[in-house]
C-alpha positions in Angstrom: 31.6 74.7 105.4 31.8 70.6 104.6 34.7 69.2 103.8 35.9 66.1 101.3 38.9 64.2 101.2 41.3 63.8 98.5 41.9 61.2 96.2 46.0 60.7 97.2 47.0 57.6 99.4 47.6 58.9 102.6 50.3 57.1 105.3 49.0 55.8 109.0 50.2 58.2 111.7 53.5 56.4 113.6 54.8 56.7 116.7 57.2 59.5 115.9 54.4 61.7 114.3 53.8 63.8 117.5 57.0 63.8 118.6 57.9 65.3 115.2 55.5 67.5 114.7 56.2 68.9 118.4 59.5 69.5 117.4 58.6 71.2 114.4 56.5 74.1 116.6 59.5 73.9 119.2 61.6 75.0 116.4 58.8 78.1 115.3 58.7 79.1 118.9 62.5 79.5 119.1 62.7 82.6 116.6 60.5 84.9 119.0 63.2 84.5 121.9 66.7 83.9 119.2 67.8 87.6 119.8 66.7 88.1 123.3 70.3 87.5 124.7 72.3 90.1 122.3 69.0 93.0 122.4 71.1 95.6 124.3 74.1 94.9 121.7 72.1 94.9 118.2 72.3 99.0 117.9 76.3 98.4 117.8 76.2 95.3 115.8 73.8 96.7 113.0 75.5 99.9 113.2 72.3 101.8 113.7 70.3 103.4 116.4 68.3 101.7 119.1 64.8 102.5 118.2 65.6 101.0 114.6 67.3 98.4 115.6 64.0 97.3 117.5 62.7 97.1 114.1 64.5 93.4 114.0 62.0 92.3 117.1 58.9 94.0 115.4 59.2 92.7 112.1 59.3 89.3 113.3 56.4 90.0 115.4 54.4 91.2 112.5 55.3 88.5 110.2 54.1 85.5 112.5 50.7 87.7 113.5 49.8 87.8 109.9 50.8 84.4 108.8 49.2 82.4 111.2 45.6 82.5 110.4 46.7 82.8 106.6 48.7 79.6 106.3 45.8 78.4 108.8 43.6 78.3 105.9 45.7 77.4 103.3 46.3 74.2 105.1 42.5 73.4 105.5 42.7 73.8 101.2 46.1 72.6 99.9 47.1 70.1 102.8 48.4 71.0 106.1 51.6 68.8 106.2 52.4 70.7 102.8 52.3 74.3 104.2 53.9 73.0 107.1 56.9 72.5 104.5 56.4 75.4 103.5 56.5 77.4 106.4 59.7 76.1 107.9 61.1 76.5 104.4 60.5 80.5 104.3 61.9 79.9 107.8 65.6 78.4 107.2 65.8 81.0 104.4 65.3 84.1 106.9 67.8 82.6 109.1 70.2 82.1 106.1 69.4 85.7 105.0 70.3 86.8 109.0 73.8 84.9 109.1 75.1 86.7 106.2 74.9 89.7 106.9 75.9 92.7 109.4 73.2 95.6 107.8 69.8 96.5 109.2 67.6 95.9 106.1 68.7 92.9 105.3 68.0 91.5 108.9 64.6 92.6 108.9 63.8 90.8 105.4 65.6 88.1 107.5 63.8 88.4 110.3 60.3 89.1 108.8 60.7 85.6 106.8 61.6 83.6 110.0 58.6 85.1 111.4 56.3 83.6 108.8 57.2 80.0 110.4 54.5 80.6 113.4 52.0 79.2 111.3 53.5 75.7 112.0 51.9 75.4 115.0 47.8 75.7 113.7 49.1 73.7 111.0 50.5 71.4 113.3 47.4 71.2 115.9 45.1 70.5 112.5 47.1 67.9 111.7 47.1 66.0 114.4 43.2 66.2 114.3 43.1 64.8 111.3 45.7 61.7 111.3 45.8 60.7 115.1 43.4 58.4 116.1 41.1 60.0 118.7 42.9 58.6 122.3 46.4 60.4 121.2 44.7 63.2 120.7 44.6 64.6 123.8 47.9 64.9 124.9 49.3 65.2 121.3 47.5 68.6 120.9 48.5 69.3 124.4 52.5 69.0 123.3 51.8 71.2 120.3 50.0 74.0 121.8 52.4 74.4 124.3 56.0 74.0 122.2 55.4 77.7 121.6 56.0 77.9 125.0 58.7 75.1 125.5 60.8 76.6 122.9 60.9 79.9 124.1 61.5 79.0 127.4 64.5 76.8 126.4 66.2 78.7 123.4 66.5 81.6 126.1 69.7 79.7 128.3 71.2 77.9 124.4 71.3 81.6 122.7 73.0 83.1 125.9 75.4 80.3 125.9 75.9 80.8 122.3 75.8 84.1 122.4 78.8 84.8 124.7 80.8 81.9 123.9 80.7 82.5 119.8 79.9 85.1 117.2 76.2 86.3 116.9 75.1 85.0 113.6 75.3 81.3 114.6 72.3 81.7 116.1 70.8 82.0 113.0 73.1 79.3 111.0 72.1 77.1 114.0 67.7 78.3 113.3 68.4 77.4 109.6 69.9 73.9 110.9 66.7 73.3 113.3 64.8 73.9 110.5 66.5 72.0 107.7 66.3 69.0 110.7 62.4 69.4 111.0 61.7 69.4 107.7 63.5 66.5 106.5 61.7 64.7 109.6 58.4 65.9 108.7 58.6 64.7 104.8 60.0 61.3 106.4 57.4 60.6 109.0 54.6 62.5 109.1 51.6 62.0 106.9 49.2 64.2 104.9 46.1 64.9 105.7 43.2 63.2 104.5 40.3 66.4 104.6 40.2 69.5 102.7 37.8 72.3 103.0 36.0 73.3 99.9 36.2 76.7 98.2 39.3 78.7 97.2 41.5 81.0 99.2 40.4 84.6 100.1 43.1 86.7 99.1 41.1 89.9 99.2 40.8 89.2 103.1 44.0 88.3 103.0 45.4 91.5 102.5 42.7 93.3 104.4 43.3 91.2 107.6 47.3 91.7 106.8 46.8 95.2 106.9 44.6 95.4 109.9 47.1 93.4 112.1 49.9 95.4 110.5 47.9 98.8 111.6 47.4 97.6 115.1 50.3 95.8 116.1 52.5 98.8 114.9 51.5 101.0 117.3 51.1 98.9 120.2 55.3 97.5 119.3 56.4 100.9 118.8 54.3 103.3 121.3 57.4 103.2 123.8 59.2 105.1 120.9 57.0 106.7 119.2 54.4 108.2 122.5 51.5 106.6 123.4 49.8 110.1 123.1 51.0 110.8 119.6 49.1 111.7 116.4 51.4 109.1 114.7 50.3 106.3 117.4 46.6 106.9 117.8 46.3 107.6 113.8 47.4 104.0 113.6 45.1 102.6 116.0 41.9 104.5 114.3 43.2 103.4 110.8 43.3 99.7 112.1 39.7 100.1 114.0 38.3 101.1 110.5 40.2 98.5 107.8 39.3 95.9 110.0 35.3 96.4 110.5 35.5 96.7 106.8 37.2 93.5 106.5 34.7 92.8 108.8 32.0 93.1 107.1 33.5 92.3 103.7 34.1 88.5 105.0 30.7 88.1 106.1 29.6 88.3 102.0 32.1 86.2 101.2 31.1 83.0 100.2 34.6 80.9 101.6 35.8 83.6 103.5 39.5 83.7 104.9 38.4 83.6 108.7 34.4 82.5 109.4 33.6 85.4 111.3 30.3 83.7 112.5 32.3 80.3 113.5 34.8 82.9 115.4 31.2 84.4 117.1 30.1 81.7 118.5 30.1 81.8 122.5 32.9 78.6 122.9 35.0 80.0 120.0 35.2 84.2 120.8 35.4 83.3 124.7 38.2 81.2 124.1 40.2 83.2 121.9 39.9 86.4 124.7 41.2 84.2 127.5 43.7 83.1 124.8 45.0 86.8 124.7 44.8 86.9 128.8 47.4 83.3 128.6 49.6 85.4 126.1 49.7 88.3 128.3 50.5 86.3 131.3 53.0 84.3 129.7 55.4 86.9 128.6 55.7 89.3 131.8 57.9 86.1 133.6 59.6 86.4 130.2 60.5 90.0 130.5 60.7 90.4 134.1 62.8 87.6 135.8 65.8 87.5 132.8 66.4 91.5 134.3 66.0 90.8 137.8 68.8 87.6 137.5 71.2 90.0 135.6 70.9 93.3 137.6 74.1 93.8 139.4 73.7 92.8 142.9 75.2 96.5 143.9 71.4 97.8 143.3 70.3 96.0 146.6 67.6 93.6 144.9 69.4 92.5 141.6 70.6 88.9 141.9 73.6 89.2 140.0 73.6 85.9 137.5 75.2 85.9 134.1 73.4 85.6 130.9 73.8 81.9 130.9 72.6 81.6 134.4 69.5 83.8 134.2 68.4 81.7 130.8 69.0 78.3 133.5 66.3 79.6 136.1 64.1 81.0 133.6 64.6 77.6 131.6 62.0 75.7 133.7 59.4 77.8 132.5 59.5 75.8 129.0 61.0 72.3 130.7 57.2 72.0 133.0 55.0 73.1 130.3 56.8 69.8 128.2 55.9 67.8 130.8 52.5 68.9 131.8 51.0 67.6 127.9 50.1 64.2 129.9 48.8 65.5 133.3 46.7 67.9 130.8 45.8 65.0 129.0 44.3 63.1 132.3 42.3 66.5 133.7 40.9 66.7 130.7 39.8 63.1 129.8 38.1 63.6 133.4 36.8 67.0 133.6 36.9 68.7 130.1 39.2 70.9 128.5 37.2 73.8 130.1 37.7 72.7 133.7 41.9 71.7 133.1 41.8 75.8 131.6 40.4 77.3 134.8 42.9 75.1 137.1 46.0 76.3 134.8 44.8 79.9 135.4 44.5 79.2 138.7 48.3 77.7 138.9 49.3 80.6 137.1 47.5 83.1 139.6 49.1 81.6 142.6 52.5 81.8 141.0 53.0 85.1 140.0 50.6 86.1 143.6 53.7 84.1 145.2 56.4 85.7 143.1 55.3 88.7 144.8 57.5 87.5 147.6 60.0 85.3 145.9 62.5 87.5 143.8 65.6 87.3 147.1 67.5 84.7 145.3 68.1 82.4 141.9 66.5 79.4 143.0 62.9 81.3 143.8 63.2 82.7 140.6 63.0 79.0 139.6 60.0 78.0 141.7 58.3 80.7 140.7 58.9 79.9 136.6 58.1 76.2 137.5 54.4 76.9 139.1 53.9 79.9 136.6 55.3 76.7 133.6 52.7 74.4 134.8 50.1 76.9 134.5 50.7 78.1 131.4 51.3 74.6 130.4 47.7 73.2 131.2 46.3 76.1 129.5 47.9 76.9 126.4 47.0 72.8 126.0 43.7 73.6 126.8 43.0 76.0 124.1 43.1 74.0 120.7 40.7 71.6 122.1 38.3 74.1 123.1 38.3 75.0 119.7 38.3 72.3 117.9 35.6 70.9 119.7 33.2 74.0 118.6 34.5 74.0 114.8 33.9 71.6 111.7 36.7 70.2 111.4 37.2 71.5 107.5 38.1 74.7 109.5 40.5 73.4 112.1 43.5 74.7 110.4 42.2 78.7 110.2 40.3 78.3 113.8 43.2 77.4 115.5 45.4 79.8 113.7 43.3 82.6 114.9 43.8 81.0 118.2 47.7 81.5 118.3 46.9 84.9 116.7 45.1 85.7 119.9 48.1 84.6 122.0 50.5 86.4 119.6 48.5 89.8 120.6 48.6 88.8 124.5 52.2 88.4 123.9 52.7 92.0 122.0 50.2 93.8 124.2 52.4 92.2 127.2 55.5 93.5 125.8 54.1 97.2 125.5 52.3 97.7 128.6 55.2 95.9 130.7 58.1 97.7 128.6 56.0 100.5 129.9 55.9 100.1 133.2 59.4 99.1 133.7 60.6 102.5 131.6 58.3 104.3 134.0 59.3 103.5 137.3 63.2 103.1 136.4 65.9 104.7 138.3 68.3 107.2 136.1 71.7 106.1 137.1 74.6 107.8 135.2 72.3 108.3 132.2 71.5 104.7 132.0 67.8 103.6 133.3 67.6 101.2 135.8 64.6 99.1 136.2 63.3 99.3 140.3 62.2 96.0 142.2 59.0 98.1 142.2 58.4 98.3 138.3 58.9 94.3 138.7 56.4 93.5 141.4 54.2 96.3 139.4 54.6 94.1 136.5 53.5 90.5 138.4 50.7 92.5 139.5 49.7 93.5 136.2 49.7 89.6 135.1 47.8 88.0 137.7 45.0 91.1 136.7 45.2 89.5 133.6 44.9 86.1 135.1 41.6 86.4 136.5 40.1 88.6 134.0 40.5 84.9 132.0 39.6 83.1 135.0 35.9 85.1 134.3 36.0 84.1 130.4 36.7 80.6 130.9 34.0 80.0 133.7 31.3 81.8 131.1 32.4 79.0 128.2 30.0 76.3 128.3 30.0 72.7 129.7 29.0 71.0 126.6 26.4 68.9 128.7 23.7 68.1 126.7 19.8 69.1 127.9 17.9 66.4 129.5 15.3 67.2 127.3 17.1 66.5 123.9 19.5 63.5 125.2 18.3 59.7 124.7 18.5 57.2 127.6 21.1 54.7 127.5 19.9 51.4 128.4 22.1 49.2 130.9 22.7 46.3 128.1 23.8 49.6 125.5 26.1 51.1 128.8 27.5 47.3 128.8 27.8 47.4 125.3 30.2 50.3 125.0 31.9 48.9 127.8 33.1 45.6 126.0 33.8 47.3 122.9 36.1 49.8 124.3 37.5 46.9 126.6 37.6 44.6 123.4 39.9 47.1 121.5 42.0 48.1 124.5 42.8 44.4 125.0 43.9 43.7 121.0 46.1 47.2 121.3 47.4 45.7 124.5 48.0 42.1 123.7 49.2 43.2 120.1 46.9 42.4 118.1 45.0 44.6 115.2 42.0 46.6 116.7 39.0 44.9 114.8 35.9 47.2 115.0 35.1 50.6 114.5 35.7 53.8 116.4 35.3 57.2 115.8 33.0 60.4 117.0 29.7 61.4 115.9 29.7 65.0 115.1 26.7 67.8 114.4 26.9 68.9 110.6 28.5 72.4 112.2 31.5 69.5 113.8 30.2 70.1 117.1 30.1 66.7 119.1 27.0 65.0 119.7 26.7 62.9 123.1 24.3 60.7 123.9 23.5 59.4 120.0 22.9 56.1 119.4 25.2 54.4 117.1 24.0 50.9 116.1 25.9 48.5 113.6 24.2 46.3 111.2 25.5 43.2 109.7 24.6 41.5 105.8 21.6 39.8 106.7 20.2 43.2 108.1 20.6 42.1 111.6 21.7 44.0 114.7 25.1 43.4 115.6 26.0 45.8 118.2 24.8 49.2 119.5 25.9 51.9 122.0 25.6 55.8 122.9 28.2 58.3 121.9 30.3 59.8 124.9 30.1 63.4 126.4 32.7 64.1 123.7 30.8 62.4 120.6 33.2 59.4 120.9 32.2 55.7 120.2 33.6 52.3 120.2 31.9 48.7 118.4 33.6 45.9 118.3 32.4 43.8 115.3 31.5 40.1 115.7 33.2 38.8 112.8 34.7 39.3 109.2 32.2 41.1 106.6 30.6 43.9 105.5 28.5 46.1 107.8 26.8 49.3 107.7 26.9 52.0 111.1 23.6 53.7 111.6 23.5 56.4 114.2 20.9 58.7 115.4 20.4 61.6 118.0 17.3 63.8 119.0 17.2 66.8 116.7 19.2 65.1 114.5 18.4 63.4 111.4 19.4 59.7 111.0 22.3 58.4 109.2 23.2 55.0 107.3 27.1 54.4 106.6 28.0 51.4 104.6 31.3 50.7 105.6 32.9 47.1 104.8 35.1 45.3 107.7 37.8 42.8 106.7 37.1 41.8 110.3 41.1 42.2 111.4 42.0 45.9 111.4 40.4 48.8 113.1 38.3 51.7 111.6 38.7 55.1 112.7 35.4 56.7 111.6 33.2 60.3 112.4 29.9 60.0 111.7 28.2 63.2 110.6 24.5 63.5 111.5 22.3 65.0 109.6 23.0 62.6 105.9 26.3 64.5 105.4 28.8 61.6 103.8 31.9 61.2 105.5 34.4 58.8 103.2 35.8 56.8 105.0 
């Protein structure tokens, strides 16, 4: 699927883009984790019974699963800063609809709306590919992948303290306040982007995917309640197994189909999105577990006795080190690829719940242990947009990477089951009240680091993206010097403040995939040679131009065909520009 651009005047990307925009998901991520410090108390506050008031959990569960990947591809058509907008709109209006009101339907409409925000963060990661040049993008994407995280992690200690300090619904008047925040700073700083994908949206697989989620995510949310065992549960399950091979198969006629199926099949894309669900899976058991353990009266003989307040603090870290782990993600990965940085977060994340094993005796190893399992989770929910982005065109990054975070959303939600599960299983009954047993929680650790390495074996079977020895040209020591200067040459205008001049960009395979090794030459008005160099292992390249004038970029790669650019150079600004081989025109 090529892509074009549109004909509106689009705004440079500032400084305050990426924080923005990082905000923006932080925001999103905050509505999965709102409620978690009033869930014992919503049956009595809703005036209802438990296993409906879970209903106010699953519904925004549901919501987020199914919007995702839908507002995913509406970004790649209408404009991904605009759905943004709209997103965190639908959001601030389910919060609204929350704070006013003290009956269950209500809430879930509430609920179900703010759920439709978790789109923002595909829509966000596309962004960013689009409008950053291609050194931010790194860390950039890093900080947006993993403010689903952040935000969880740090909304759990603000909605306790809000929680037991004020009355319930301003945790919602405070959401609709985030929100109205991140909007207006969105419209102020960040720009549209420039691409669009061709084709019109798929609503047929819309609602076929919506109800295939809905059909599978039901049963898996509800099981607990409902038995794993009856007709009711496994009815679901079969129903989802059939809508969805039909969608299946109805997407592959499609012309500009909803999700690409046969994007989503290729070997980098479908082995990323399973260790995707693995990261989800792991993520949420320190979620669930340690928040218990901290509050559990100390009278049990493990429980650690903590407040609400304090057991958000220790579990607080979690969200804090994946923040600050964007740049050390963006160094590992500069170095070693985003494959390699995924295997060592797995790896972190392996070793910390292995050493939570042993560390649940007191508050502050509760913290080590969400600080190590933080960073883990950190380097690899940053590692997973890239992955994808670097093995889709890049008409389709807004749908690719909200399948992505639908992957993570079912890691999340099959989690929640299975540990819920557990926990139920091996609780003691103490005066009619279940308690859950140090041995459920260790149980439950044990069941994440399984998870851990079954994505340790995905992400070592994703390839290395080196190109063959028999396809790659030979760089020549004057072109190796070549690329040298010109990346030098730019680095020392950005440093010294003065405008880039020259031209920069990636060559890309007309699927998106990078290409390495291609030879990019540029070409001045009297025909001449002017400069020349070999893409990097990512498809990145740098030339510095001479002097002021018009110039054309030529660039050319084994199995590719060539391609001839006319691009003209004032000779004082810099030019971000992909080059698409084979002949596909890239505006610039």
């Amino acid at each position: 699927m090529s892509h074009t651009t549109t004909d509106e005047p689009t705004r440079s990307a500032s400084g305050a883009t990426v924080p923005v925009l990082a905000f923006a998901g932080i925001v999103v991520a905050v509505m999965q984790t709102l409620l978690v410090p009033v869930i014992k108390d919503l049956p009595a506050l809703l005036d209802t019974s438990p296993s409906n008031a879970t209903w106010v959990l699953t519904s925004t569960l549901l919501s987020g699963a199914v919007a995702t990947p839908i507002m995913g591809r509406l970004g790649d058509l209408f404009g991904k800063r605009r759905m943004l907008i709209v997103s965190l709109s639908v959001m601030v209006v389910g919060a609204l609809v929350s704070a006013f009101t003290d009956a269950l339907i209500p809430m879930i409409v509430g609920r179900t709306l703010q759920g439709v925000a978790m789109g923002a963060i595909p829509l966000g990661i596309g962004l960013m590919r689009d409008i950053l040049p291609r050194e931010r993008l790194g860390s950039a994407m890093a900080l947006m992948s993993s403010s689903i995280g952040v935000g969880g992690g740090l909304a759990l200690p603000a909605a306790a303290l809000v929680a037991q300090h004020t009355d319930w619904h301003t945790l919602f008047y405070g959401a609709a306040g985030l929100g109205v925040l991140s909007i207006a700073l969105t419209l102020l700083v960040v720009p549209e982007s420039p691409l669009r994908a061709k084709g019109s949206f798929d609503l047929p697989g819309a609602v076929g995917l919506t109800a295939g989620l809905i059909l599978f995510l039901l049963p898996i949310t509800k099981g607990s309640d409902w038995g794993w065992s009856s007709p009711t549960t496994l009815g679901l399950f079969a129903a989802a197994v059939v809508v969805l091979l039909l969608w299946g198969l109805m997407e592959l006629r499609v012309a500009a189909p909803l999700v690409d199926l046969r994007t989503t099949a290729r070997r980098e894309v479908l082995l990323t999105n399973l260790a995707s669900i693995m990261v989800g899976v792991s993520f949420f058991v320190i979620s669930l577990v340690l928040p218990q353990l901290l509050q559990l009266p100390a009278e049990t003989g493990y429980g650690l006795g903590q407040s609400m307040v304090v057991a958000g603090l220790c579990v607080a870290p979690l969200g804090l080190t994946m923040m600050f782990t964007a740049p050390v993600y963006a160094r590992l990965s500069a170095r070693y690829g985003p494959r390699t940085t995924l295997i060592i977060g797995l790896l972190i994340i392996g070793i910390g719940y292995a050493g939570g094993l042993g560390l649940m005796n007191a508050a502050w190893q509760t913290v080590i242990t969400s600080v190590l399992i933080g960073a883990g989770i950190g380097l690899a929910y940053s590692s997973l947009p890239a992955l994808i982005i670097g093995a889709v065109p890049a008409s389709e990054t807004g749908a690719a990477n909200g399948l992505n975070t639908l992957m993570r959303s079912i890691g999340t939600s099959v989690s929640s089951a299975v540990i819920g599960m557990v926990l139920a299983n091996t609780a003691n009954d103490v005066g009619g009240v279940a308690v859950p047993t140090m041995h459920g929680f260790r149980v439950s650790f044990l069941i994440a680091t399984a998870a851990v390495a079954v994505g340790l074996a995905l992400a070592f079977f994703l390839p290395r993206r080196r190109p063959s020895t028999a396809t790659q040209l030979r760089a020549s020591s004057e072109e190796d010097a070549n690329l040298a200067r010109a990346e030098q040459a730019l680095a020392g205008e950005a440093v010294a403040g003065e405008p880039p001049r020259g031209f920069r960009g990636r060559v890309l395979a007309a699927d998106g995939t990078p290409v390495a090794r291609a030879k990019v030459t540029l070409i001045d008005r009297h025909g001449r040679q002017a400069g020349a160099t070999l893409s990097a292992e990512d498809g990145g390249y740098a030339l510095a131009v001479p002097a002021r004038g018009p110039y054309v970029l030529a660039a050319r790669a084994a199995g590719h065909g060539p391609l001839a650019h006319a691009a003209t150079h004032g000779g004082d600004h810099q030019v971000d520009l992909d080059l698409s081989l084979p002949g596909e025109t890239v505006h610039a």
